[in-house]
C-alpha positions in Angstrom: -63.7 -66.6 -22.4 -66.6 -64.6 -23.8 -65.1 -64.2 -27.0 -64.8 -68.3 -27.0 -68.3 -68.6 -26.0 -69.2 -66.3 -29.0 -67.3 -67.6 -31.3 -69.1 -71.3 -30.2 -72.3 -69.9 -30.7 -71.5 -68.3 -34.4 -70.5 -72.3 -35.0 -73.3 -73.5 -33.7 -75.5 -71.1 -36.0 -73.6 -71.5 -39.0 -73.8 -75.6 -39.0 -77.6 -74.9 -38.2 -78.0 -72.9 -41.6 -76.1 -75.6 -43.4 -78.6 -78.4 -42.4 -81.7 -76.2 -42.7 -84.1 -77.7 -45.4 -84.5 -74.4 -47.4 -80.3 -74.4 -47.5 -79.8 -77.7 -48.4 -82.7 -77.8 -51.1 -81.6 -74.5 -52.5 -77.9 -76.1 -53.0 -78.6 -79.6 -54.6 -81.4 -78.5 -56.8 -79.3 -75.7 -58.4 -76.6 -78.1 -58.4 -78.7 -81.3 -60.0 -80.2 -78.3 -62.8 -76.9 -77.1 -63.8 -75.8 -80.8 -64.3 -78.7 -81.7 -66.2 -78.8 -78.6 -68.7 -75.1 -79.1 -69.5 -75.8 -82.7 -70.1 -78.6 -82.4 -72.4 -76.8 -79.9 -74.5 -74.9 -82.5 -75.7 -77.5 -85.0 -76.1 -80.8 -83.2 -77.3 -81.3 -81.7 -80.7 -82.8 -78.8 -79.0 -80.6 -75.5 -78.7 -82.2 -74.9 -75.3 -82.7 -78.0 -73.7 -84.5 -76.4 -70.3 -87.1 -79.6 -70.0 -83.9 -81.5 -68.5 -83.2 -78.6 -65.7 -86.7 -78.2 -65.4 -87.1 -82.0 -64.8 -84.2 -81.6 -62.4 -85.3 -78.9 -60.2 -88.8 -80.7 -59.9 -87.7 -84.1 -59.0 -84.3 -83.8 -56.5 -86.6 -83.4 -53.2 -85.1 -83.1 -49.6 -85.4 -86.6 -48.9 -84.5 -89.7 -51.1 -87.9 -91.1 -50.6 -89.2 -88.5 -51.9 -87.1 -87.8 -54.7 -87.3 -91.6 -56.4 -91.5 -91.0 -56.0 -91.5 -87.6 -57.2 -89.4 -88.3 -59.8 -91.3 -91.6 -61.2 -94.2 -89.3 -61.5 -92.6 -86.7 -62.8 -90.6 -88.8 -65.8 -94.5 -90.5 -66.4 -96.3 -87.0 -66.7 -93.8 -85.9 -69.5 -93.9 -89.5 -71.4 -97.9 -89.6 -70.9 -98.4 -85.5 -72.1 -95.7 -86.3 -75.1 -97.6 -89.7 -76.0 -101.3 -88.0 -76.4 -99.7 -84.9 -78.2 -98.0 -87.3 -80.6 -101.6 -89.0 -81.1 -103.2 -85.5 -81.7 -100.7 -84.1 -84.0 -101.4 -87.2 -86.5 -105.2 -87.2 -86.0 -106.3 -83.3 -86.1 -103.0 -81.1 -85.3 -103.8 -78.0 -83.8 -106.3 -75.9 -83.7 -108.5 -74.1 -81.2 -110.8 -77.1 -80.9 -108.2 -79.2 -81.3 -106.3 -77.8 -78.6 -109.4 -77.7 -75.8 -110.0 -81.5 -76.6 -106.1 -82.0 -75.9 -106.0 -80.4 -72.6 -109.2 -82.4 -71.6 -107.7 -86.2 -72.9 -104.7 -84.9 -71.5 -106.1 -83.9 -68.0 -108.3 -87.3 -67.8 -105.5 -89.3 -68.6 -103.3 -87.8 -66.1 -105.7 -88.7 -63.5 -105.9 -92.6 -65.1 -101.9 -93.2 -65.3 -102.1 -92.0 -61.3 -99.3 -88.9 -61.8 -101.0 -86.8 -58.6 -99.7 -83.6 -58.2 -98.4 -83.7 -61.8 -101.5 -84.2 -63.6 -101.3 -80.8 -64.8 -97.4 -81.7 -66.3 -99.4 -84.2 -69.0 -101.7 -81.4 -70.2 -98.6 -79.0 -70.5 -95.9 -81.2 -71.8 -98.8 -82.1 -74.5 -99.8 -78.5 -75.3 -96.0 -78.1 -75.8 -95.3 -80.7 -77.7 -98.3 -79.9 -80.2 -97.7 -76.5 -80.7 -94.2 -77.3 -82.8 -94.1 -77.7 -86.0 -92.0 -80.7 -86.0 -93.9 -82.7 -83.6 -91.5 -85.9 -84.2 -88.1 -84.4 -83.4 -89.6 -81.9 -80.4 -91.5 -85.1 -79.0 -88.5 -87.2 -78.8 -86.4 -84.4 -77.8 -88.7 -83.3 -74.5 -88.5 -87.3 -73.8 -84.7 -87.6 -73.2 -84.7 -83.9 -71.8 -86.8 -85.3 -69.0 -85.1 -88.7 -68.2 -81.9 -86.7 -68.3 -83.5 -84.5 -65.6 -84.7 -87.4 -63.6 -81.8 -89.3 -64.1 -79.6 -86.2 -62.9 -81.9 -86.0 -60.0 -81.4 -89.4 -58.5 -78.1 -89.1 -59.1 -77.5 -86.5 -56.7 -79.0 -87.6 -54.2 -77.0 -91.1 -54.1 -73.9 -88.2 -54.5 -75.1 -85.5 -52.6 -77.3 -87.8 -50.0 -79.4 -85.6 -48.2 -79.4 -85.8 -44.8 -81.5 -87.6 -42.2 -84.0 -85.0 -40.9 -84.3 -87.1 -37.3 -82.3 -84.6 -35.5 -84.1 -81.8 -36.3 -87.1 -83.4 -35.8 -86.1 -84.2 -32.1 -85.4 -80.8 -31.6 -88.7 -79.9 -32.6 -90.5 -81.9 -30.6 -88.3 -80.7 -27.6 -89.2 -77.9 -28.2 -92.7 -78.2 -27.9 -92.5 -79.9 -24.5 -90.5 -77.0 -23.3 -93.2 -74.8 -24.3 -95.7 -77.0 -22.6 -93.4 -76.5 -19.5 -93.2 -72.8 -19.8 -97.2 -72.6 -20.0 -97.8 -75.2 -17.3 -95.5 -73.2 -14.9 -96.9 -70.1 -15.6 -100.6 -71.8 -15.1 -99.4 -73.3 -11.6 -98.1 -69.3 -10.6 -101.2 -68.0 -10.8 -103.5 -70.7 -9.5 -101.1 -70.0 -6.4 -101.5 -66.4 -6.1 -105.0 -66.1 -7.8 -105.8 -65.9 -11.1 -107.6 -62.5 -12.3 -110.1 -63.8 -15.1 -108.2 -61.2 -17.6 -105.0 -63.4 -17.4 -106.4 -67.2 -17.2 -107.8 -66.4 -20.2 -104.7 -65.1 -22.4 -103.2 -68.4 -20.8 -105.9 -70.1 -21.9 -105.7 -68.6 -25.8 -102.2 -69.4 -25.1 -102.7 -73.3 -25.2 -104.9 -72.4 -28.0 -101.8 -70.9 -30.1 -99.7 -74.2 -29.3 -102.0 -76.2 -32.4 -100.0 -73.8 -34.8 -96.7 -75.3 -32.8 -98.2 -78.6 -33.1 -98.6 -78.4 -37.3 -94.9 -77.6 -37.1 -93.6 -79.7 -35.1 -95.6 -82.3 -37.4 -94.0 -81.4 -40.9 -90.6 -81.5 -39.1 -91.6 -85.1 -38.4 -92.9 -85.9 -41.5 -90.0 -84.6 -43.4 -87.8 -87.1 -40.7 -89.7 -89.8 -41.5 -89.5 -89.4 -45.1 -85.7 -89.6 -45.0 -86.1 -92.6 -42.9 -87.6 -94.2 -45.9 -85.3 -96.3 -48.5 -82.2 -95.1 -46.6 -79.3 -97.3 -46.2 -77.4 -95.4 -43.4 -80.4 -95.6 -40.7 -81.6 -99.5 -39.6 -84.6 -99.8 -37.7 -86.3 -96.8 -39.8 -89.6 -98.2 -39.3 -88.9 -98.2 -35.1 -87.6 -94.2 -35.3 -90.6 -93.3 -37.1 -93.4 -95.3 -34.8 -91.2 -93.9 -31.8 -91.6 -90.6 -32.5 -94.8 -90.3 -33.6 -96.1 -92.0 -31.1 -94.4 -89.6 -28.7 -95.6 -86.8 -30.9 -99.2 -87.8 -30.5 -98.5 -88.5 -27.1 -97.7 -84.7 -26.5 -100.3 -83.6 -28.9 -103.0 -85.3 -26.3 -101.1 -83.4 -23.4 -101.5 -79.9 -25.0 -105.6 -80.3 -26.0 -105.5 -81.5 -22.3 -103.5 -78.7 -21.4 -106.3 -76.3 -23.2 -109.1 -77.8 -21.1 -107.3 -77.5 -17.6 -106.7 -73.6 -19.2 -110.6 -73.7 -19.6 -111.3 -74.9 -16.5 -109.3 -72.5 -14.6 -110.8 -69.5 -16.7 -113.9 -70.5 -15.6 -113.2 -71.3 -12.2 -111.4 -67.6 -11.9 -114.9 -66.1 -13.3 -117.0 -68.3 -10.6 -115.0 -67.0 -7.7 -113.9 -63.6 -8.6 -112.9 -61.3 -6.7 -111.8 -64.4 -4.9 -108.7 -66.9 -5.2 -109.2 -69.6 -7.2 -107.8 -72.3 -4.2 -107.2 -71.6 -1.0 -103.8 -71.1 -0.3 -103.0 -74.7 0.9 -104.5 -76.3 -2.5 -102.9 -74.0 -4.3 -99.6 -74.0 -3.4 -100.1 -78.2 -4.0 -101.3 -77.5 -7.6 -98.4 -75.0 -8.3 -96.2 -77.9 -7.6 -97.9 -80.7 -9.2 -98.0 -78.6 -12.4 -94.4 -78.1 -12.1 -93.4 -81.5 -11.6 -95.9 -82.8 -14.7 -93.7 -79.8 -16.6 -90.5 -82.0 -16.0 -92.2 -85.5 -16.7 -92.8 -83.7 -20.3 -89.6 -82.3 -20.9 -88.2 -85.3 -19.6 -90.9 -87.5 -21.8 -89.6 -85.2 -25.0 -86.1 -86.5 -24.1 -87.0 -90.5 -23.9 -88.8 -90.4 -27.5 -86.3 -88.4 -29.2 -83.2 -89.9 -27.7 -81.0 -92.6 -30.0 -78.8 -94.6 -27.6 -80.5 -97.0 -25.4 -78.3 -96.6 -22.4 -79.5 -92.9 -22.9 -83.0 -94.1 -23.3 -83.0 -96.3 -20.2 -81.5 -92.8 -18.0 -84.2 -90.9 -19.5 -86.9 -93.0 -18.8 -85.8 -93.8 -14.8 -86.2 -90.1 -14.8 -89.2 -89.7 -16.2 -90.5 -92.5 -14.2 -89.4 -91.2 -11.0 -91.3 -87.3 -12.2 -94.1 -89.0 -12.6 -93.9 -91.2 -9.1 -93.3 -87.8 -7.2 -96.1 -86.0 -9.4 -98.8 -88.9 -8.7 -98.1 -87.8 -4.7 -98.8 -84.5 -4.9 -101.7 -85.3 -7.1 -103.3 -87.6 -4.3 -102.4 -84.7 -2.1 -104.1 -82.3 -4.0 -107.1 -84.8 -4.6 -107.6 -84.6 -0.6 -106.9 -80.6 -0.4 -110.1 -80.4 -3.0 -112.4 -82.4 -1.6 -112.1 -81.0 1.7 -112.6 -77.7 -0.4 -115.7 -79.3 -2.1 -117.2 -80.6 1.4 -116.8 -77.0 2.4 -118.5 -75.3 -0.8 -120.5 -78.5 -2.4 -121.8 -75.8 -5.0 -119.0 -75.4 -7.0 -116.9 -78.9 -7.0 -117.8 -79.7 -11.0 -114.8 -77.5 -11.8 -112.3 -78.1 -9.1 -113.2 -82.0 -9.9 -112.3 -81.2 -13.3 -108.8 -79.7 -12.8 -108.4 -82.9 -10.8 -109.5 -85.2 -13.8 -107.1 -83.2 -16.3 -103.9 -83.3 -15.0 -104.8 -87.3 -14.2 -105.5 -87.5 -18.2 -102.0 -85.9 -18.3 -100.4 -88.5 -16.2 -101.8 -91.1 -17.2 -100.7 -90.4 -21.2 -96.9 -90.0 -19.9 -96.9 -93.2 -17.9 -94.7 -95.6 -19.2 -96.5 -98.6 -19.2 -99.4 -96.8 -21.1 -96.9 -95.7 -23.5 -95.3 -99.2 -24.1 -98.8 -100.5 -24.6 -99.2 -97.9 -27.9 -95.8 -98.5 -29.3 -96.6 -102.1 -29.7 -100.1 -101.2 -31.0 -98.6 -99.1 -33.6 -96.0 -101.6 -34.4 -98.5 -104.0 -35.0 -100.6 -101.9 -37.6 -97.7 -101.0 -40.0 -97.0 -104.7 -39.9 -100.2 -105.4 -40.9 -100.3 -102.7 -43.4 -97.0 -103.7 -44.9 -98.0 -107.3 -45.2 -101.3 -106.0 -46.7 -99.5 -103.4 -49.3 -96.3 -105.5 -49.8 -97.4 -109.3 -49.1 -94.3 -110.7 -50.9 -91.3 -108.5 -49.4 -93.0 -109.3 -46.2 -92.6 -113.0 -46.7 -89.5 -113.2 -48.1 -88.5 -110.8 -44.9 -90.1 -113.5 -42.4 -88.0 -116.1 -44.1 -84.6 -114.1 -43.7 -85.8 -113.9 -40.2 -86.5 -110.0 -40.0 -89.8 -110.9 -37.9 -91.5 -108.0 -36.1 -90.3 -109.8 -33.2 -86.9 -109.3 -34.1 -87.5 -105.7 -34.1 -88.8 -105.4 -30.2 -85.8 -107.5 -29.6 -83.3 -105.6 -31.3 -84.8 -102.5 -29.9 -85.0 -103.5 -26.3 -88.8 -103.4 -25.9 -89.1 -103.9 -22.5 -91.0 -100.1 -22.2 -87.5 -98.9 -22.1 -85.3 -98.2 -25.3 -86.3 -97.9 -28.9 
């Protein structure tokens, strides 16, 4: 049985590494280089045709989306760098001067024909270009080497699709609720047993650390929500990526909250010390209400990242009924610090604010607030899509794919995606 369970587990790892980015790049790009080389061999008068492979390597991308724009600008920084060496050579041809005033046209006009991160590709491909003696031929040549490279590039990706980075991304942002959870537990211990001011604050610069989590957990999403983009296999790819963001932002909110209620109790442990932060009573009610609101996030993570709507509609009764059992103990807790207040009115600022963060924290996982931002978001990328792309837009409206048919297809009653 163990050696089953192992064996499971080497599985599991294995088809991990095979749909890791770094894998998966690594694989096609060598592939779509190999491809393009042995191609342009046989179709460029050059004996070492590396612009194609080159081309190849810079356009296939992890995601589709990002493989058609990336190669569009790549295939216009070549042509653009070949046309203003070709202009040179018959004006001046090289020479020092003649060189510096190249890589200036080259650079400006980079920046004019809107190439972005390949501006510096026009100044090389035209320093190249110009340095040949037969400008003509090698001009020509680096043309076709890079639309072979392109062309090879976009090729294997409609072969070799890449995959769809949502999973990954859900795991992700799991993960970061579960390490909300671990923190928020940890937090509720000690405000139980009293809190030395030594270890609120390495809790505290604990919550601080989660920011780095937070940056990636964000380039997983982005990276999901590029292969959203111009894929066939996924519908609704505009309603995956507003759900998850918005649940991403939704637990970025909870962690800076998180930081301050870390703050708070750092300071509160510095007030009282050598004394426990709560008495015993209030305490033990804020160790529980921090563990219940450690559930509602987990259990939050689960709604935003989960596909099937039956699954969805489970999730969120669940969450629903966390957050019903957490609002309790936070009225219970409201009463257990006010009587602590009425007894010491000097110091109520900060047990008031302990009391006013984990409401923020509530109130950001409720569903109904969380409905309210989904439709929100939806209605800004319809806007912005109607403003970047007026005619698909209309031409959508008239097929009948409204934005309404989108909350209807996706359930929107605050439920399902």
């Amino acid at each position: 049985m163990r050696e089953v369970r192992e064996w499971r587990a080497h599985a599991t790892r294995i088809t991990r590494k095979r749909r890791d980015p770094v894998v998966v790049q690594t694989f096609r790009s060598a592939t779509a280089a190999t491809i393009a080389y042995v191609i342009a061999l046989r179709l460029s008068p050059e004996p070492a045709p590396l612009t194609a492979p080159l081309t190849a390597l810079l356009v296939v991308q992890v995601t589709l989306y990002a493989t058609l724009t990336n190669g569009f600008r790549r295939v216009n920084a070549v042509v653009t760098g070949v046309l203003v060496a070709i202009a040179f050579s018959l004006l001046v041809g090289l020479t020092w001067w003649s060189l510096a005033l190249l890589l200036v046209a080259a650079l400006v006009v980079g920046r004019l024909v809107k190439v972005e991160e390949y501006v510096p590709e026009v100044a090389i491909s035209a320093m190249l270009v110009l340095g040949v003696t037969t400008v003509g031929n090698t001009a020509w040549a680096r043309v076709v080497e890079t639309l072979i490279g392109a062309s090879v590039g976009l090729a294997c990706n409609l072969l070799l699709a890449p995959p769809v980075w949502v999973e990954e991304a859900g795991e992700s942002i799991e993960g970061l609720a579960r390490r909300l959870r671990q923190l928020m537990l940890r937090m509720g211990e000690e405000a139980a047993g009293g809190t030395p001011v030594d270890r609120a604050a390495e809790q505290l610069h604990e919550a601080r650390r989660l920011d780095h989590d937070i940056v990636e957990v964000d380039a997983a999403l982005r990276r999901a929500e590029d292969s959203l983009r111009l894929n066939p296999r996924v519908q609704d790819s505009v309603l995956h990526r507003v759900v998850m963001r918005t649940g991403l932002d939704t637990l970025e909110i909870c962690t800076v909250v998180l930081r301050v209620l870390a703050r708070s109790l750092t300071d509160l442990a510095k007030e009282r010390e050598p004394k426990p932060l709560f008495e015993p009573e209030t305490g033990a009610a804020l160790e529980q209400l921090l563990s219940e609101i450690a559930d509602a996030v987990v259990s939050f993570a689960v709604l935003v990242t989960t596909h099937l709507s039956t699954s969805a509609e489970s999730a969120e009764e669940r969450l629903a009924a966390e957050l019903h059992t957490a609002a309790g103990t936070r009225d219970k807790l409201g009463l257990l610090l006010r009587e602590e207040a009425e007894r010491d009115p000097g110091h109520w600022q900060l047990p008031g604010a302990v009391l006013t963060e984990v409401n923020r924290i509530l109130d950001e996982l409720d569903t109904e607030h969380r409905t309210r931002r989904l439709f929100e978001e939806l209605d800004r990328v319809s806007r912005e899509q109607r403003a970047r792309m007026p005619r698909l837009t209309r031409l959508r409206e008239r097929l009948g794919v409204t934005e309404q048919l989108w909350r209807n297809r996706a359930g929107f009653d605050g439920r399902s995606r």
